[in-house]
C-alpha positions as CSV (number, residue, x, y, z in Angstrom):
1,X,0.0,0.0,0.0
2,X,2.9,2.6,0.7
3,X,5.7,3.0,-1.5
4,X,10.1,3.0,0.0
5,X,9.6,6.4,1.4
6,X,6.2,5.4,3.3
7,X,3.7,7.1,1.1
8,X,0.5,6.1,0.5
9,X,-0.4,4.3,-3.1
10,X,-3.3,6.3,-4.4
11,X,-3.9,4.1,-7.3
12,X,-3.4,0.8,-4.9
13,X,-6.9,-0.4,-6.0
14,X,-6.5,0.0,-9.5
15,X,-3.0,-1.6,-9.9
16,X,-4.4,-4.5,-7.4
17,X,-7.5,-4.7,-9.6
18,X,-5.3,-4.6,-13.0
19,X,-3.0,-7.0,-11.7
20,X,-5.2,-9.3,-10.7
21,X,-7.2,-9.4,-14.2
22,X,-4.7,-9.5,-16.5
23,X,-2.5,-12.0,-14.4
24,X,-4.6,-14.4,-12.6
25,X,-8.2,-14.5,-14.0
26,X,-7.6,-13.9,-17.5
27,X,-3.7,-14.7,-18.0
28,X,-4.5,-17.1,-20.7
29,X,-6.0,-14.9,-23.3
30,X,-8.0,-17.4,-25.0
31,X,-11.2,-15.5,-26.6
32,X,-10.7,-12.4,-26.4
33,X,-12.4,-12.6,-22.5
34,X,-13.3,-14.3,-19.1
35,X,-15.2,-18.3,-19.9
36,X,-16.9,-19.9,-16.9
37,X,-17.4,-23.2,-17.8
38,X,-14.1,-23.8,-20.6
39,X,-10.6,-24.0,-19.4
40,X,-7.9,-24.0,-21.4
41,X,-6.5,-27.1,-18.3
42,X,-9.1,-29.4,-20.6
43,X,-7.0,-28.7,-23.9
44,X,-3.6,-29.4,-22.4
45,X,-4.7,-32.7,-21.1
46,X,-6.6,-33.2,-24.1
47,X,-3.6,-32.7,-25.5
48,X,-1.3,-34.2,-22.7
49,X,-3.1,-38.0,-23.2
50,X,-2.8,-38.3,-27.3
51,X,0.3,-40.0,-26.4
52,X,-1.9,-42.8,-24.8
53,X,-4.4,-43.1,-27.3
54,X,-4.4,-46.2,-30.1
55,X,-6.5,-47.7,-32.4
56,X,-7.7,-50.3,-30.2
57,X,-11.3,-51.7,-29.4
58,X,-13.0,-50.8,-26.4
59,X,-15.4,-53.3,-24.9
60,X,-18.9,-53.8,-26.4
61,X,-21.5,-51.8,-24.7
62,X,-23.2,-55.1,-23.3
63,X,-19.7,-56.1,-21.3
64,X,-19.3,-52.5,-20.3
65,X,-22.7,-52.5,-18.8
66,X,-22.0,-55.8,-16.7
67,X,-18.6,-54.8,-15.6
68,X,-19.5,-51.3,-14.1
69,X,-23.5,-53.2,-12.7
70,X,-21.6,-56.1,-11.0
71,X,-20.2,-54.1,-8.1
72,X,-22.8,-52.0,-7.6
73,X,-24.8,-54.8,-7.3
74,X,-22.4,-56.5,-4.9
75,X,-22.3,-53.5,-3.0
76,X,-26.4,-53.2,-2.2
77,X,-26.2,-57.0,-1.4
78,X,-23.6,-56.9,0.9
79,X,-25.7,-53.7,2.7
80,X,-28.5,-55.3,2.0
81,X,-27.4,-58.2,4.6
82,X,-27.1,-55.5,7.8
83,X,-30.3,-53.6,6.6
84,X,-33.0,-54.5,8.8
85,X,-36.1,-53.0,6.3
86,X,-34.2,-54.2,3.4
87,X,-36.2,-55.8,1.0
88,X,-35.2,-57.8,-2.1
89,X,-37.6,-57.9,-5.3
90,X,-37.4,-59.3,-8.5
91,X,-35.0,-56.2,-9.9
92,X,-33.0,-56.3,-7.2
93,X,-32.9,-54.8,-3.3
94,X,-35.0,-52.1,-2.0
95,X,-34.1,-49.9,0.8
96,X,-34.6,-46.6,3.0
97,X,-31.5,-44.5,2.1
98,X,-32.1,-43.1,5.7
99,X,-31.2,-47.0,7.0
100,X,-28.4,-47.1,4.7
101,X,-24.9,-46.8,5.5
102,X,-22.6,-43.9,4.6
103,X,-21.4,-45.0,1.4
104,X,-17.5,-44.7,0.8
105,X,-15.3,-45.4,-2.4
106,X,-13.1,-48.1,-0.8
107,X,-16.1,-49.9,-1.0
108,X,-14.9,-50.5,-5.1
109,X,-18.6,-50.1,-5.8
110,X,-17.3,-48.3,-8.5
111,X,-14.4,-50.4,-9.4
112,X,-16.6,-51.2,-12.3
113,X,-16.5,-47.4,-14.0
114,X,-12.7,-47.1,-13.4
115,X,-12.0,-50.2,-15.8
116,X,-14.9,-49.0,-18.4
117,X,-13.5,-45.5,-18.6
118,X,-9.8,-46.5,-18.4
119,X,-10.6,-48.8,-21.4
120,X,-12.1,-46.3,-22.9
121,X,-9.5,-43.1,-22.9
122,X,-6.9,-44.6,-24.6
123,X,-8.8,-45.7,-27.5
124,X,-9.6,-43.5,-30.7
125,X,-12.1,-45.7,-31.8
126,X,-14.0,-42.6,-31.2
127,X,-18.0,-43.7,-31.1
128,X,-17.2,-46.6,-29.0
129,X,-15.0,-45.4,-26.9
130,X,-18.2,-42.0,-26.2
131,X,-20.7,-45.0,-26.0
132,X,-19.2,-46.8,-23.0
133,X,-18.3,-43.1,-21.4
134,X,-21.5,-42.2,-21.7
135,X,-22.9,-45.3,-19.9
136,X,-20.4,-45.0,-16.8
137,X,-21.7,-41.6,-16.3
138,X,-25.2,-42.4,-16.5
139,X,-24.9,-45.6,-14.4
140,X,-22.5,-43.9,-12.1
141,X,-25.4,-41.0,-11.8
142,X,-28.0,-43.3,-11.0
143,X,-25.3,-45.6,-8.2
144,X,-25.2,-42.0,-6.6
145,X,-28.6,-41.0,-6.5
146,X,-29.6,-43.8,-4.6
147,X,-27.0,-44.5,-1.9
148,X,-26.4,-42.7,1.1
149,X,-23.8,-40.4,0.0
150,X,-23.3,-38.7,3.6
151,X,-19.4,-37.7,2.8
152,X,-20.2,-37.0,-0.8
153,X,-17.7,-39.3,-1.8
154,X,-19.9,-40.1,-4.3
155,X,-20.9,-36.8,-5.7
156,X,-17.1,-35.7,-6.0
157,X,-16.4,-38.9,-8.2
158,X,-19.0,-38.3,-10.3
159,X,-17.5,-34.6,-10.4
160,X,-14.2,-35.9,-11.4
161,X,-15.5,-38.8,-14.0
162,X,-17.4,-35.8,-15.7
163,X,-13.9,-33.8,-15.9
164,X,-12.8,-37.0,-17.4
165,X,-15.3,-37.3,-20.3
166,X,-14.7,-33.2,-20.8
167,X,-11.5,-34.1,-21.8
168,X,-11.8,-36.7,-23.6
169,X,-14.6,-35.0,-25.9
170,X,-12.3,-32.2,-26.5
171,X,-10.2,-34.8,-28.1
172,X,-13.0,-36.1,-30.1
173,X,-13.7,-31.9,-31.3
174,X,-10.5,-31.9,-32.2
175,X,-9.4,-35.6,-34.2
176,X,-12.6,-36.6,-35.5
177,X,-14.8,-36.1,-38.0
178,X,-18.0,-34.2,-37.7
179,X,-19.8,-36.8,-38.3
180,X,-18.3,-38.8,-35.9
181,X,-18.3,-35.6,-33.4
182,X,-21.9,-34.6,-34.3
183,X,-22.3,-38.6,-33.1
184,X,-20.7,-38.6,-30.1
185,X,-21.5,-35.1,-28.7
186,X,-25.2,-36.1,-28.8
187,X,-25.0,-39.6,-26.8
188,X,-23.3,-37.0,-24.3
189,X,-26.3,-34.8,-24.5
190,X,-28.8,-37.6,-24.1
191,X,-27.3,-38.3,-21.0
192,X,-27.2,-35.3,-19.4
193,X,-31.2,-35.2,-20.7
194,X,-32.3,-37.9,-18.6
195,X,-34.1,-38.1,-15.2
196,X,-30.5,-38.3,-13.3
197,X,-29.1,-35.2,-14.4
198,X,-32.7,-33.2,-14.6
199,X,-32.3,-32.5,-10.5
200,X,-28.8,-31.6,-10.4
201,X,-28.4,-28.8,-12.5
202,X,-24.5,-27.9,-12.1
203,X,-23.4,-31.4,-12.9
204,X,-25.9,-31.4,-15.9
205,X,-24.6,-28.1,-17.4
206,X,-20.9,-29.4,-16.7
207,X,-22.0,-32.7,-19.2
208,X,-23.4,-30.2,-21.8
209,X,-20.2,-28.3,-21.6
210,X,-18.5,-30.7,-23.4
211,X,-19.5,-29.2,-26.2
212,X,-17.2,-25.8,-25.7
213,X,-14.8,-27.7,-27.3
214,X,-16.6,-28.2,-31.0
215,X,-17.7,-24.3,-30.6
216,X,-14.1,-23.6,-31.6
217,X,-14.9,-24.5,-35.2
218,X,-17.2,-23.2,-37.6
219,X,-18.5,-26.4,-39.1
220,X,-18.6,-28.0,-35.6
221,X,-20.4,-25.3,-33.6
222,X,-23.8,-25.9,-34.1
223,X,-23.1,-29.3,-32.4
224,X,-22.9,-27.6,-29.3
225,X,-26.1,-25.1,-29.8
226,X,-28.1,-28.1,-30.7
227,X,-26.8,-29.7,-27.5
228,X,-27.9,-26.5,-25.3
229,X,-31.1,-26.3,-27.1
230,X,-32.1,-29.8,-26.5
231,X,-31.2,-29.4,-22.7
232,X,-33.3,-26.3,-22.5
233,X,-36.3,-27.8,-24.4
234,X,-35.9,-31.4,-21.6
235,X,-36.0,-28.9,-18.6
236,X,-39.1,-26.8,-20.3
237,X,-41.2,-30.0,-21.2
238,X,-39.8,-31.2,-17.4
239,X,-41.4,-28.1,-15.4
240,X,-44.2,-28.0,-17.7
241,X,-45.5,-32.0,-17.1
242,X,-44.8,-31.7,-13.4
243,X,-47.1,-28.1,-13.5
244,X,-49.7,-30.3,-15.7
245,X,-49.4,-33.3,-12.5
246,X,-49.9,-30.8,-10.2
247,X,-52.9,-29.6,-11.6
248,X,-54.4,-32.7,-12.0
249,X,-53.9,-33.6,-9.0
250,X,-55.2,-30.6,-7.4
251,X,-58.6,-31.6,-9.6
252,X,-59.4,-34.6,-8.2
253,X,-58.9,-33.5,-4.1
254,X,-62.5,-33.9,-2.4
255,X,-63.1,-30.8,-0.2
256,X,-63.5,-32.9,3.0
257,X,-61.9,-30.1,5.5
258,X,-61.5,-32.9,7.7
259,X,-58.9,-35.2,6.0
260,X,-55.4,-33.9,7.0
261,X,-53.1,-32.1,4.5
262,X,-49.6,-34.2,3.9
263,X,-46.6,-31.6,4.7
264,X,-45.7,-31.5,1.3
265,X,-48.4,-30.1,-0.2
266,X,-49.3,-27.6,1.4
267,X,-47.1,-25.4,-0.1
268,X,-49.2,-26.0,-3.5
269,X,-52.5,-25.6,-1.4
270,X,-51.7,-22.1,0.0
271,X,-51.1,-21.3,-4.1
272,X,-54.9,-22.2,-4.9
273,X,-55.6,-18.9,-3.0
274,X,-53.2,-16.7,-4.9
275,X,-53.6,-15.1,-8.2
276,X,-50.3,-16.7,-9.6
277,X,-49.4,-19.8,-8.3
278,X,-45.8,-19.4,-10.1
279,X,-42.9,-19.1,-7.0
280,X,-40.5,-16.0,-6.9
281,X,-36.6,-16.5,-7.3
282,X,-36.6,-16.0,-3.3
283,X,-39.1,-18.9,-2.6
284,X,-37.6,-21.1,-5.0
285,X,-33.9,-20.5,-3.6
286,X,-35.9,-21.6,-0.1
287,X,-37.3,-24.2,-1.6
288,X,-33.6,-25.8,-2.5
289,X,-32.7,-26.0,0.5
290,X,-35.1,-28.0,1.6
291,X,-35.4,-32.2,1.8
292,X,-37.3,-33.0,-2.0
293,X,-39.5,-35.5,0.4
294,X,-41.0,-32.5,1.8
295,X,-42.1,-31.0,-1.5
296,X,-44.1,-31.5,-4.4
297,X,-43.4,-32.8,-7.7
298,X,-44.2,-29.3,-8.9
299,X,-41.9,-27.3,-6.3
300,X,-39.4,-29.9,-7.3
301,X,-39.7,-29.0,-11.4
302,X,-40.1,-25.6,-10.7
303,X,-36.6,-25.2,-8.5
304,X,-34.7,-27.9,-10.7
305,X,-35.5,-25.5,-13.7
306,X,-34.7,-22.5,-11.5
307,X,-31.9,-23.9,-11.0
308,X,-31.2,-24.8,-14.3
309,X,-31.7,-21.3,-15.6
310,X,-29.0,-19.7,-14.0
311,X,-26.4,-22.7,-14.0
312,X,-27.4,-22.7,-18.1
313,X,-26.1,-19.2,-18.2
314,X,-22.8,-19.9,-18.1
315,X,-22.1,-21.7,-21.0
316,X,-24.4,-19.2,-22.9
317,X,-22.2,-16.9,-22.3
318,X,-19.7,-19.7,-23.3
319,X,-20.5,-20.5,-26.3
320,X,-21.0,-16.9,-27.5
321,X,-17.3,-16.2,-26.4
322,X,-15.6,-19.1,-27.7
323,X,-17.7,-18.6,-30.9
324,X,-15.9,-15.3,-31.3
325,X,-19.0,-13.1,-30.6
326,X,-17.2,-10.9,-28.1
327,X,-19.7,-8.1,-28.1
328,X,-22.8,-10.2,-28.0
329,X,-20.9,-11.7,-25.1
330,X,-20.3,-8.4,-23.6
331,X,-23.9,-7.8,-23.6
332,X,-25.0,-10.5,-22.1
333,X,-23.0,-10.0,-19.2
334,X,-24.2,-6.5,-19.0
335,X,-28.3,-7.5,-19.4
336,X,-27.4,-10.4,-16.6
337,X,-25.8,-8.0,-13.8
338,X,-27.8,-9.2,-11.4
339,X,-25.8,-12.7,-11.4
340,X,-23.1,-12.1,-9.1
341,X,-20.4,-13.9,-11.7
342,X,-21.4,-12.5,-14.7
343,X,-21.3,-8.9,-13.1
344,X,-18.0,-9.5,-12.3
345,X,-16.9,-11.1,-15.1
346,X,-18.2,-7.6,-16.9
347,X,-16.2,-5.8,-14.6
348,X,-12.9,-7.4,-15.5
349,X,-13.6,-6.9,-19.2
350,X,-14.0,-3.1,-18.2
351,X,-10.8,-3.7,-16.2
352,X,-8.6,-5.2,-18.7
353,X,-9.5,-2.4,-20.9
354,X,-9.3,0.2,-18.5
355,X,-12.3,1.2,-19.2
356,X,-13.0,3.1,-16.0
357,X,-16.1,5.3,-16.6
358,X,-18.0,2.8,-17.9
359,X,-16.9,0.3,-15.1
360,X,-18.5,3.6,-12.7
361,X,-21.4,3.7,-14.4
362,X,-21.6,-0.2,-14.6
363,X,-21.2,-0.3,-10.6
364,X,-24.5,2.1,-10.7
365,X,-26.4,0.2,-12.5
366,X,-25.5,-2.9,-10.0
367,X,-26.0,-1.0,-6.6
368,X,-29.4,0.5,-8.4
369,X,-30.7,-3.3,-9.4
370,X,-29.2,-5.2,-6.4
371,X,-28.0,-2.8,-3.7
372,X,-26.4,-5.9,-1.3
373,X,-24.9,-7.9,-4.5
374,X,-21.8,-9.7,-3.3
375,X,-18.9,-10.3,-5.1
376,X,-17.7,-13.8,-6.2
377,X,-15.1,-13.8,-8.6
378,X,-12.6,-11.2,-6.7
379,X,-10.6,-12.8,-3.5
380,X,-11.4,-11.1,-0.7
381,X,-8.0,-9.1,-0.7
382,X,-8.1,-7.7,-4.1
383,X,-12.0,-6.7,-2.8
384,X,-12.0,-6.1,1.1
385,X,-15.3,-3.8,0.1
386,X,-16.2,-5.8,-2.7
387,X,-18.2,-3.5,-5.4
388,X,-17.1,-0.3,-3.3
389,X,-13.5,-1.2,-3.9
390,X,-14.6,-1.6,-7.2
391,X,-15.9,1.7,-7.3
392,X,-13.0,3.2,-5.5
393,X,-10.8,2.2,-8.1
394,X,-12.7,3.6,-10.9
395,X,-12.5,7.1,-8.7
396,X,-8.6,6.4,-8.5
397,X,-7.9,6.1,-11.9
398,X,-10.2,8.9,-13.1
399,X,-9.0,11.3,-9.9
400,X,-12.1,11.5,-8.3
401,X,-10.8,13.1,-5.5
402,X,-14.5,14.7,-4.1
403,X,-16.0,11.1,-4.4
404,X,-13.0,9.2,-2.9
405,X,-12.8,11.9,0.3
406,X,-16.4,11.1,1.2
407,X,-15.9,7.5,0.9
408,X,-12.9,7.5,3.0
409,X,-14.9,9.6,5.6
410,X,-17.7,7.5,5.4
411,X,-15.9,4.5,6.5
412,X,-13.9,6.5,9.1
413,X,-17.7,6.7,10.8
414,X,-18.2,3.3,10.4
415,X,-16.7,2.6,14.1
416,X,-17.1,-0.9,13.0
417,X,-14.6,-0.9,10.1
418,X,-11.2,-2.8,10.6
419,X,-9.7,-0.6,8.6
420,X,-9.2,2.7,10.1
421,X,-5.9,3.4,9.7
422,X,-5.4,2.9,6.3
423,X,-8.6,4.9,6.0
424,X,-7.3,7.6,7.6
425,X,-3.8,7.2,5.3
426,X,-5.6,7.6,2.2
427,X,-8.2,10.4,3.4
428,X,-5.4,12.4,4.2
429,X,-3.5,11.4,0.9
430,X,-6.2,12.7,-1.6
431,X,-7.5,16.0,1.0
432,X,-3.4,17.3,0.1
433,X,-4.3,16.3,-3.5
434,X,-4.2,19.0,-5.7
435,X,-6.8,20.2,-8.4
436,X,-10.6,19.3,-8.8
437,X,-12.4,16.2,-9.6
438,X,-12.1,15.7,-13.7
């Protein structure tokens, strides 16, 4: 903050902030501006494995199935044994997940995917090789989604196997044929479509992601808006059919004010006596945090495509940068503000460019739209303020010295800001600042 001869930096915040953009966040360069979802780590791997890939067969689909089903299967049997309200039926064993025990990975119930995939990642028999990765994930999915994943063991592998594929189809964007890529890209997709990935919208929009990589060429990149479009038409036709249960349910209740109302629904009964029954951003967000048993099938489509919405955003923006539309990108950012990552993202593109009356003006229109929006992007020390510091260093760098005097004074009768020293420093840094605000 002070320079050899214990002075204070008055343009600390912008050269933190500049620093920080052009250094860490966006060091790479790649497209022209900041990508959420696309990293350039997948290329290099991509890249990094070509070494280990041959022409060699893969199993068939039918063998990969068995080898990844087997011990999963062993796994719910041997659980199944010290279950006491386990039940077996004629597709297998049925059981509370509250009963369960914590599921862990050195119980190789997923020894099974680790062979599948690692037979499939050094193959470039390309549509084989996506067939059987596209079956781990979707079996793995399903293995997850019905354990007791306490630890998230679980979860995180299915995190990591998704990396896996990412790179993998980067490989396939770049070697094979569109045909073959066109092929493969959409097995990925119907995956991520299906009833295990339709509740979990992150790990669903990480699947579809996959298709950054063919957005890089022109006769490749409508793979990937086909893939996004069919994900958002699943998640429409998803909220729509459980809206269309709901209602029919709601038709054939009897009005007997005696028969008691289940826990679940009664979010859905309060909504008979509104004029929209639709659920704001806030109720959905409480909603989510809540155990699905408690809700509705409704409540559950409406906050999986909530959630959808906003995760989907990202590789929107994606796939508009990476496609080389940087000012359509831009703009996007801009309209969205109100998303805590894509304001900030905006904000380093003003930053890079040192655009610094526009990034004022920009930090306006956030504090006018969402007056308490947080940060996310920034670390904390680049930020301590988050979108004041923000602010401040837009007055910096266009010598604001009015604006950055009251701010300083402002926090100096904030008795409960840490930072009153340095407050004080710079307050008395830009008061024996000469001239007038420009």
């Amino acid at each position: 903050m002070s320079n050899a001869h214990g002075r204070i930096n008055r343009r600390q915040e912008v050269d933190d902030l500049i620093d920080y953009v052009n250094n860490g966040w966006l060091r790479t360069g790649e497209f022209d501006g900041p990508t959420f979802l696309w990293n350039h780590l997948i290329r290099e791997a991509s890249q990094k494995d070509a070494e280990n890939r041959n022409n060699v067969p893969v199993a068939q689909l039918s063998d990969a199935d068995n080898v990844i089903s087997m011990p999963m299967q062993w796994y719910f049997d041997s659980i199944a044994a010290i279950v006491p309200t386990a039940e077996r039926t004629d597709t297998g064993v049925e059981m509370p997940r509250m009963d369960m025990p914590t599921f862990h990975l050195d119980s190789q119930a997923l020894s099974g995917v680790d062979a599948v995939v690692g037979n499939a990642v050094v193959s470039t028999r390309w549509l084989d090789a996506v067939g059987n990765l596209a079956k781990a994930v979707e079996m793995t999915a399903r293995f997850v989604g019905n354990v007791a994943d306490r630890d998230n063991e679980g979860f995180d592998y299915l995190k990591d196997l998704i990396q896996n594929v990412r790179v993998y189809m980067d490989a396939v964007a770049c070697n094979a044929d569109p045909m073959t890529g066109e092929q493969s890209l959409r097995m990925i997709t119907q995956v991520a479509c299906n009833d295990d990935f339709r509740l979990n919208a992150m790990q669903m929009v990480e699947l579809l992601s996959c298709g950054l990589s063919f957005a890089q060429w022109d006769d490749t990149r409508m793979f990937a808006y086909d893939a996004l479009n069919k994900a958002m038409s699943t998640m429409s036709e998803f909220a729509a059919s459980a809206a269309d249960t709901a209602t029919d349910a709601e038709s054939r209740k009897t009005s007997d004010s005696n028969e008691s109302t289940p826990l679940a629904e009664l979010k859905t009964d309060i909504d008979l006596f509104q004029m929209d029954s639709s659920l704001s951003e806030e109720e959905l967000k409480d909603l989510a945090m809540l155990d699905p048993a408690l809700l509705t099938e409704k409540e559950i489509a409406e906050t999986a495509q909530n959630q959808f919405d906003h995760a989907v955003q990202f590789l929107r923006h994606d796939l508009m940068r990476i496609s080389g539309d940087a000012d359509e990108a831009d703009r996007f950012l801009r309209d969205n503000h109100t998303s805590e990552p894509l304001a900030d993202a905006y904000a380093a593109r003003l930053i890079a460019a040192e655009r610094w009356q526009d990034l004022l003006n920009f930090a306006d229109l956030v504090q006018r739209d969402k007056p308490n929006q947080c940060t996310v992007m920034f670390p904390e020390e680049v930020v301590p303020y988050e979108w004041e510091t923000i602010r401040e260093a837009a007055y910096e760098a266009l010598g604001r010295r009015d604006e950055l005097i009251a701010m300083y004074q402002e926090r100096l009768d904030d008795t409960y800001d840490p930072n009153t020293a340095l407050n004080q420093m710079k307050l008395e840094a830009w008061k024996n600042t000469p001239g007038r605000n420009q």
